[in-house]
N, CA, C and O atoms as a Tinker XYZ file with bonds, in Angstrom:
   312  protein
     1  N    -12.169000   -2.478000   -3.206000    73     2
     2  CA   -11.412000   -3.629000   -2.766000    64     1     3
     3  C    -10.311000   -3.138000   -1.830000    63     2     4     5
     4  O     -9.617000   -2.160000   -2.107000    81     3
     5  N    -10.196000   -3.748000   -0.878000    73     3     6
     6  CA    -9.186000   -3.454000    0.564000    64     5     7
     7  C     -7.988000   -4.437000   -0.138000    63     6     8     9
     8  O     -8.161000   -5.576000   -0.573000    81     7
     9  N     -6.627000   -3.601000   -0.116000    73     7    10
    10  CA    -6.171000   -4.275000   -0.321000    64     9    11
    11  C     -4.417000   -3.837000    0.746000    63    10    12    13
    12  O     -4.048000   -2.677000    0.933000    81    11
    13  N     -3.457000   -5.396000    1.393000    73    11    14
    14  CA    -2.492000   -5.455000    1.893000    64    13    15
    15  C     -1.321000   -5.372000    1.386000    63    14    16    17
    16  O     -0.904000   -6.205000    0.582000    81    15
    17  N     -0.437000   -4.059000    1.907000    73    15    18
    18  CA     0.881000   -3.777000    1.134000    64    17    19
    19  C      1.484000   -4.079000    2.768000    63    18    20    21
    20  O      1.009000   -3.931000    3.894000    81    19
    21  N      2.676000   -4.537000    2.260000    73    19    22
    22  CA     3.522000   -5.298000    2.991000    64    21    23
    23  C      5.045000   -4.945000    2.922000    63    22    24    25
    24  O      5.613000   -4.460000    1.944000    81    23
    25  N      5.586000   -5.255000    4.075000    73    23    26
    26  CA     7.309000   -5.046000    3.749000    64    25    27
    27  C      7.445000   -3.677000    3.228000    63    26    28    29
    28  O      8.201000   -3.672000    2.257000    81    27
    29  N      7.012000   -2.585000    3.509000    73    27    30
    30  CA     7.209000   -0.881000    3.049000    64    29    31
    31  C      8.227000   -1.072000    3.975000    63    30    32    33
    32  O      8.490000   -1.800000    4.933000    81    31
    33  N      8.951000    0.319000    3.016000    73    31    34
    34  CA    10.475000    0.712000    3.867000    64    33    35
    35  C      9.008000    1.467000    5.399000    63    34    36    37
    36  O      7.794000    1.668000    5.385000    81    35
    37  N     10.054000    1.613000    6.377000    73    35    38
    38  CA     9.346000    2.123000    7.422000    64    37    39
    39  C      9.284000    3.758000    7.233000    63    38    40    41
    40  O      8.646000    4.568000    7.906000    81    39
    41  N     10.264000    4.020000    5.954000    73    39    42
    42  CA    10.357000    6.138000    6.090000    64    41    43
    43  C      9.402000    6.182000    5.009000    63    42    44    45
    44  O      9.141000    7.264000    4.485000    81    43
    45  N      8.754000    4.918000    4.554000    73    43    46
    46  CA     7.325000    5.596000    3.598000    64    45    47
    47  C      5.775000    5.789000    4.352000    63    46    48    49
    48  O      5.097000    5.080000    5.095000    81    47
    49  N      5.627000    7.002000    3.800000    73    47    50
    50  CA     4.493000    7.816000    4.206000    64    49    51
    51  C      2.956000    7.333000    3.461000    63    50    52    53
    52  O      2.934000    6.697000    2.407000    81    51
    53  N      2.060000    7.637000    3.994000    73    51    54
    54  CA     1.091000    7.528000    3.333000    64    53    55
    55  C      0.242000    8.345000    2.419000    63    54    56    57
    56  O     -0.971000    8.160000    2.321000    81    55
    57  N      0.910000    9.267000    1.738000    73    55    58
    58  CA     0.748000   10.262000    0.916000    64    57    59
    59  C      1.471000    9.500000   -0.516000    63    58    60    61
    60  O      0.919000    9.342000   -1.605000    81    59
    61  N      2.601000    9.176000   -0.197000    73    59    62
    62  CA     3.359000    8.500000   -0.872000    64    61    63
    63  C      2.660000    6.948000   -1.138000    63    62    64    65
    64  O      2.510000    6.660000   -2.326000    81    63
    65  N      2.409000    6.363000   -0.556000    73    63    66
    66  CA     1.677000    4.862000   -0.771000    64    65    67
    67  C      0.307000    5.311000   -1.787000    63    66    68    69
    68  O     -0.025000    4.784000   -2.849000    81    67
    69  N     -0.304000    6.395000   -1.108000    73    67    70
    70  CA    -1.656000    6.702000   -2.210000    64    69    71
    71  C     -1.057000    6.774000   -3.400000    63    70    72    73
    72  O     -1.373000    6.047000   -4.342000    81    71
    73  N      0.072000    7.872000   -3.456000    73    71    74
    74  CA     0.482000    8.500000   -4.980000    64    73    75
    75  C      0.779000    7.045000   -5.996000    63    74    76    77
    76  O      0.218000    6.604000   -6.999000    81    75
    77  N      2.000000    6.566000   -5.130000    73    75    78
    78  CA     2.065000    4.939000   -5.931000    64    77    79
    79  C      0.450000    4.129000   -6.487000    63    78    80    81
    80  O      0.168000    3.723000   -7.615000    81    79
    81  N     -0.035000    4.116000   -5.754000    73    79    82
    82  CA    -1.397000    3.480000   -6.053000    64    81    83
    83  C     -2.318000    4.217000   -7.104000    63    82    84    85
    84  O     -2.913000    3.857000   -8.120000    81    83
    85  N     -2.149000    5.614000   -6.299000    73    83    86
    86  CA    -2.990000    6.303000   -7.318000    64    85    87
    87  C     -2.954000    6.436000   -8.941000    63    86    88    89
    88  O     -3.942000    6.747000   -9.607000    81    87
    89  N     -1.764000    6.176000   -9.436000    73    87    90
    90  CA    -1.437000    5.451000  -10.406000    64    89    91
    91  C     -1.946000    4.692000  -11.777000    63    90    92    93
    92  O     -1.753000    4.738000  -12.992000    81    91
    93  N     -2.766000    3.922000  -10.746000    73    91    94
    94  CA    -3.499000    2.533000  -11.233000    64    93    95
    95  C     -5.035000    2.935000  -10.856000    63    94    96    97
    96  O     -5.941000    2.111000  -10.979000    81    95
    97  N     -5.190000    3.845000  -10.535000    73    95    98
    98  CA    -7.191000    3.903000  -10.125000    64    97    99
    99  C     -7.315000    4.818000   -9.018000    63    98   100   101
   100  O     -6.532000    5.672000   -8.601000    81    99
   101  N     -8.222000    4.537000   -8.707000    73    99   102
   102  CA    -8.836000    6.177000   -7.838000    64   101   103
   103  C     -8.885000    5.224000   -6.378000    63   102   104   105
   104  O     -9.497000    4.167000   -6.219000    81   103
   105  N     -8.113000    5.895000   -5.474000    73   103   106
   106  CA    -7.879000    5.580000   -3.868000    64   105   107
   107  C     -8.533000    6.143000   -3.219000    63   106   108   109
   108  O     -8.606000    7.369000   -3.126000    81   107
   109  N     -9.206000    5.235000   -2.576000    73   107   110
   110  CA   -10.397000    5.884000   -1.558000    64   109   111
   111  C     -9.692000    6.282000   -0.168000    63   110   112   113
   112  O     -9.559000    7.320000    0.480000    81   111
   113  N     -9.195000    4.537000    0.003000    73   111   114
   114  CA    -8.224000    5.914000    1.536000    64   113   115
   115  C     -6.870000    4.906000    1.437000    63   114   116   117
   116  O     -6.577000    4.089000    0.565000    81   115
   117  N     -6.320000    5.200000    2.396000    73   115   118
   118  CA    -4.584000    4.709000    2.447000    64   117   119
   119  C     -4.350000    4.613000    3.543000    63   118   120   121
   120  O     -5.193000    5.452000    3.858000    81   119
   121  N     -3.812000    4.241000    4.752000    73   119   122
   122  CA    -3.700000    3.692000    6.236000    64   121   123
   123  C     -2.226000    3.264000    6.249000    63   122   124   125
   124  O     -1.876000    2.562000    5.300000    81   123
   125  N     -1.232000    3.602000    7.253000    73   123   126
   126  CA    -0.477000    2.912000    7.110000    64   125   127
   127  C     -0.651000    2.570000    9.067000    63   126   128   129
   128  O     -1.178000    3.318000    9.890000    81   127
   129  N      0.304000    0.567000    9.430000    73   127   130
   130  CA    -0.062000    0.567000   10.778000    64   129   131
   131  C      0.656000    1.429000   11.275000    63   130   132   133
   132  O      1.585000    1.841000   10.581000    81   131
   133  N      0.433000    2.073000   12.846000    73   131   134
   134  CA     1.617000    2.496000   13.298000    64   133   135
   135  C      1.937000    1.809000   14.397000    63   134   136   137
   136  O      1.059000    1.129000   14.927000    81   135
   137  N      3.087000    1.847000   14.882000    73   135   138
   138  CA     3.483000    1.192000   16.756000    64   137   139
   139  C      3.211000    2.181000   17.335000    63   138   140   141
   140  O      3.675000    3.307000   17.163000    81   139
   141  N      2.016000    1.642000   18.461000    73   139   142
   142  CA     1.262000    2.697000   19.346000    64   141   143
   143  C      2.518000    3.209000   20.094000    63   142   144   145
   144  O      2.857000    4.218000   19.474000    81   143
   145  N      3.016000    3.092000   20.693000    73   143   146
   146  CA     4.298000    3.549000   21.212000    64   145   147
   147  C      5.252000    4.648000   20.961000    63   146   148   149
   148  O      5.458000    5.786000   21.384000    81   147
   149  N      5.842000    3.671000   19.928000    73   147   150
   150  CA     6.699000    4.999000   19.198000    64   149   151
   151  C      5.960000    5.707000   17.865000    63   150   152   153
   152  O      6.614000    6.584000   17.300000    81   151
   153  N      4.511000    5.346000   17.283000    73   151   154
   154  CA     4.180000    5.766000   16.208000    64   153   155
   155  C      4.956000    5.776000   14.924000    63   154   156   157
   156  O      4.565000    6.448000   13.970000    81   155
   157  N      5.887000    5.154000   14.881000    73   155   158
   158  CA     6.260000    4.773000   13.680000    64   157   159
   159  C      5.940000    3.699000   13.040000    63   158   160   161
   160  O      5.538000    2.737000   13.694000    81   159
   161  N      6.072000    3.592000   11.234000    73   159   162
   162  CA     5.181000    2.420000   10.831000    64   161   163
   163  C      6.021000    1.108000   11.127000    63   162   164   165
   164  O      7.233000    0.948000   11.273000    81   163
   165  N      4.539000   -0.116000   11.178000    73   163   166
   166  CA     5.454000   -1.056000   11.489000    64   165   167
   167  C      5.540000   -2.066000   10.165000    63   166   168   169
   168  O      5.506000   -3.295000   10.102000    81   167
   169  N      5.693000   -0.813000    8.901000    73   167   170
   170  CA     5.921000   -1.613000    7.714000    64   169   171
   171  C      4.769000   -2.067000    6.605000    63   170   172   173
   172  O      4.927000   -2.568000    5.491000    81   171
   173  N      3.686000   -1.748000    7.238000    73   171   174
   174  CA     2.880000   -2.668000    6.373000    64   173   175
   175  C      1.715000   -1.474000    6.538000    63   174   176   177
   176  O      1.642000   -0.686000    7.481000    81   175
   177  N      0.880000   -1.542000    5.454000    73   175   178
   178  CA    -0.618000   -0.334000    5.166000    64   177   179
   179  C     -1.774000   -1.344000    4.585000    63   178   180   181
   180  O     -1.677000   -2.529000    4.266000    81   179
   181  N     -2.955000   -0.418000    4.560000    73   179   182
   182  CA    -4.008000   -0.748000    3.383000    64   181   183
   183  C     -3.929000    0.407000    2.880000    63   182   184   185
   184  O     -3.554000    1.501000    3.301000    81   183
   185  N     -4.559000   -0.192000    1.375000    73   183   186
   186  CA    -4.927000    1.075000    0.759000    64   185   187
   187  C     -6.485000    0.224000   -0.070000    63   186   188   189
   188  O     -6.513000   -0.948000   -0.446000    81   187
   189  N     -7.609000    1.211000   -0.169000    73   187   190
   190  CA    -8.991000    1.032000   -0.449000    64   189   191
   191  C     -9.223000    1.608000   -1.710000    63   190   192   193
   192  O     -9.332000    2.821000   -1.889000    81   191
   193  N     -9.300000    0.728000   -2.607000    73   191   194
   194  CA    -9.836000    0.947000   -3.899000    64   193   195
   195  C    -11.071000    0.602000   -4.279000    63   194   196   197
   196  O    -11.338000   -0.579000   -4.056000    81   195
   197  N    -11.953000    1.270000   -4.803000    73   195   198
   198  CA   -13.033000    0.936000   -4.983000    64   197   199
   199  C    -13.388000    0.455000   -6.433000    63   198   200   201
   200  O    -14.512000    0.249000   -6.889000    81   199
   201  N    -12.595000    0.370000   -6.836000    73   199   202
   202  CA   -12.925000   -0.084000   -8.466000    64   201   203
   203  C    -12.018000   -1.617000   -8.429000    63   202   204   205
   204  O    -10.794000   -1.666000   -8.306000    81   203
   205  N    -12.929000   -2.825000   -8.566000    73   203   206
   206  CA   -11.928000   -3.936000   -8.611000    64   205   207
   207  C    -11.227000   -4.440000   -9.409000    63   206   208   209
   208  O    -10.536000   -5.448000   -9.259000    81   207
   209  N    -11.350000   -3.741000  -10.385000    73   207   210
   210  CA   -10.336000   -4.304000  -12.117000    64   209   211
   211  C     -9.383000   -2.982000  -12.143000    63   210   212   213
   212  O     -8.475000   -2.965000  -12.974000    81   211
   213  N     -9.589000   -1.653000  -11.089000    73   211   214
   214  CA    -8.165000   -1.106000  -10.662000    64   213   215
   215  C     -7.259000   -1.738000  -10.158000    63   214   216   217
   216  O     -6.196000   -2.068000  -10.685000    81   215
   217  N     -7.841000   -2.057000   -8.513000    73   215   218
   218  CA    -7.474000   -2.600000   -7.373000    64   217   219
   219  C     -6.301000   -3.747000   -7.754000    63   218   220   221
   220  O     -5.140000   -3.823000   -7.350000    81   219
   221  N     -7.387000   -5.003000   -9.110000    73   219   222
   222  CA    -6.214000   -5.751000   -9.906000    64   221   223
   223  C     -4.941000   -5.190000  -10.475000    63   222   224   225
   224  O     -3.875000   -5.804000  -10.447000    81   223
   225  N     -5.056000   -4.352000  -10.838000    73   223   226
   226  CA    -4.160000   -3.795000  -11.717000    64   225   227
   227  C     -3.205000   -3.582000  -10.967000    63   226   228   229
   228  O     -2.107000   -4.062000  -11.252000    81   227
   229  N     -3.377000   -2.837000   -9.865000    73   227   230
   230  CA    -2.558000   -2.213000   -8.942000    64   229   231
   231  C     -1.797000   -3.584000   -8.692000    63   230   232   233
   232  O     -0.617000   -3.801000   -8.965000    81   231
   233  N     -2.706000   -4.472000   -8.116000    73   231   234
   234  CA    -1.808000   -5.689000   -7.849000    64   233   235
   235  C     -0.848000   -6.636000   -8.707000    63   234   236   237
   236  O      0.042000   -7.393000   -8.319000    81   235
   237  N     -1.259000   -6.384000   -9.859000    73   235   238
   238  CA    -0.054000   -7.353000  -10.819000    64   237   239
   239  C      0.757000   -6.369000  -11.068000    63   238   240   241
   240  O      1.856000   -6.844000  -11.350000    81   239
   241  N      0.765000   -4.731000  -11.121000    73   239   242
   242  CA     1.806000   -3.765000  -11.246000    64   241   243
   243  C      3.375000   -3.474000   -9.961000    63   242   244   245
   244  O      4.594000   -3.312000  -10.022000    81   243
   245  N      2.278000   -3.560000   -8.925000    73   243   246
   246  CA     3.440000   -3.254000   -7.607000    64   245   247
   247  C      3.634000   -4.526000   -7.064000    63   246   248   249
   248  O      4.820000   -4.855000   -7.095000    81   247
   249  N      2.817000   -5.428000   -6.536000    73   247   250
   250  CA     3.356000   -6.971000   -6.218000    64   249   251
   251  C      4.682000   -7.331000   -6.477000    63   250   252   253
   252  O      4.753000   -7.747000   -7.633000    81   251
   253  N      5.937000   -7.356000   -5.818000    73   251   254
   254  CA     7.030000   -7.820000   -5.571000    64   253   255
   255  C      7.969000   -6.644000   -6.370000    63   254   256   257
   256  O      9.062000   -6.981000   -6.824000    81   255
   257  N      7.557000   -5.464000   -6.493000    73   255   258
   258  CA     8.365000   -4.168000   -6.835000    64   257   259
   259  C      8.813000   -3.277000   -5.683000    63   258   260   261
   260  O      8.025000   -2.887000   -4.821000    81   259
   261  N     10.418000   -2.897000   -5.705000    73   259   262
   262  CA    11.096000   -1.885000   -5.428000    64   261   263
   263  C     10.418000   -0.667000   -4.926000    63   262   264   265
   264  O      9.951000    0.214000   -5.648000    81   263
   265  N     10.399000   -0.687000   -3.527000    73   263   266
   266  CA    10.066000    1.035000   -3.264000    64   265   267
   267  C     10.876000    1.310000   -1.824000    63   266   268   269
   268  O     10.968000    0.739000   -0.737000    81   267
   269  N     11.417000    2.531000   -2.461000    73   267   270
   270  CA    12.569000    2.521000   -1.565000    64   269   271
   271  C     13.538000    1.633000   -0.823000    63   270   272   273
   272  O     13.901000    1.685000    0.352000    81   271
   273  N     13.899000    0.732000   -1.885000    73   271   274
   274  CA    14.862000   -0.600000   -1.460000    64   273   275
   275  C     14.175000   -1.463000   -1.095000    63   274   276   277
   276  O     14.701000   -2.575000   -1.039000    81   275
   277  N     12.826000   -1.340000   -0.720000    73   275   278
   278  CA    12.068000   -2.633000   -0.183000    64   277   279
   279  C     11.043000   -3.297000   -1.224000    63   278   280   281
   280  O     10.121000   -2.717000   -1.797000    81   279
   281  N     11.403000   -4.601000   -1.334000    73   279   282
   282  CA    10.728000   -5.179000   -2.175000    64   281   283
   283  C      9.261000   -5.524000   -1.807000    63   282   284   285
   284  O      9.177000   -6.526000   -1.097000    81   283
   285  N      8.255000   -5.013000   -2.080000    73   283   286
   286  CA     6.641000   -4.840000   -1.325000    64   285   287
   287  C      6.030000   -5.875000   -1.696000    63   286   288   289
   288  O      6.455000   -6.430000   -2.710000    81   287
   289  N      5.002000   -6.378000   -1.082000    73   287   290
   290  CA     4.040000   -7.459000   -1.239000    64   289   291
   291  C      2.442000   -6.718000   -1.261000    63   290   292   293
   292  O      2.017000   -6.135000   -0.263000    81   291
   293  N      1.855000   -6.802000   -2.194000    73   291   294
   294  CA     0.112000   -6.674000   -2.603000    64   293   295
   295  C     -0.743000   -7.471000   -2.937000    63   294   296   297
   296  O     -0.825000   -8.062000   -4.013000    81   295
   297  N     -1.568000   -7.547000   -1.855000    73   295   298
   298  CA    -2.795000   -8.546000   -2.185000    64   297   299
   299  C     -4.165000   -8.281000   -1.883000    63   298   300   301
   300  O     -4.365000   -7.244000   -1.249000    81   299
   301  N     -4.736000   -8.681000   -2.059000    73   299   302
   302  CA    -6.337000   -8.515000   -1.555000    64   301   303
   303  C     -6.190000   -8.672000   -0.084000    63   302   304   305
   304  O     -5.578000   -9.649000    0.346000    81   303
   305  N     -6.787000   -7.641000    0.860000    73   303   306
   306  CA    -6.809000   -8.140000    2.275000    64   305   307
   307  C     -8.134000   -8.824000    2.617000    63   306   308   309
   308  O     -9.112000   -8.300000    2.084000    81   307
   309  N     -8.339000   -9.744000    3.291000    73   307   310
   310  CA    -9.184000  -10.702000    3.895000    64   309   311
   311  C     -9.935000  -10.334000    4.719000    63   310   312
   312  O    -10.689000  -11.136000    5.270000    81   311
C-alpha cells in the first residue's frame, strides 16, 4: 500500500521517514518530493508498504503526530 505523509519538517530525511515507518511493518521504499531547483524537500514523501494491515497501522499510529515540530498527515495515496 502507497501511502501520503504530509507537512514533514523540510530537515527530515528519508532514512529517517523509513525508520519512523519501519516501526509498524516492513518498508519497501520511502521517496521524499524534492524542488527540482534547489533540491530540497518540499515537505511531503511516500512511503510503500506492502503489507496492508501494516500500512493501517502505520496510519492510525503517525496520522496527526509530532515529528520534528511538525504535526504530519498519513493516508493512503490515490
Amino acid at each position: 500500500m502507497k501511502l501520503l505523509v504530509r507537512n514533514l519538517a523540510r530537515t527530515t530525511t528519508e532514512d529517517e521517514l523509513k525508520a519512523l515507518f519501519a516501526e509498524h511493518g516492513v518498508v519497501e521504499s520511502c521517496n521524499l518530493v524534492l524542488d527540482q531547483e534547489t533540491g530540497k524537500s518540499k515537505g511531503f514523501g511516500f512511503v510503500e508498504m506492502p503489507d496492508i494491515d501494516e500500512a493501517a497501522t502505520a496510519i492510525s499510529a503517525l496520522n496527526g503526530t509530532k515529528i520534528a515540530k511538525s504535526k504530519v498527515r498519513v493516508k493512503a495515496a490515490e
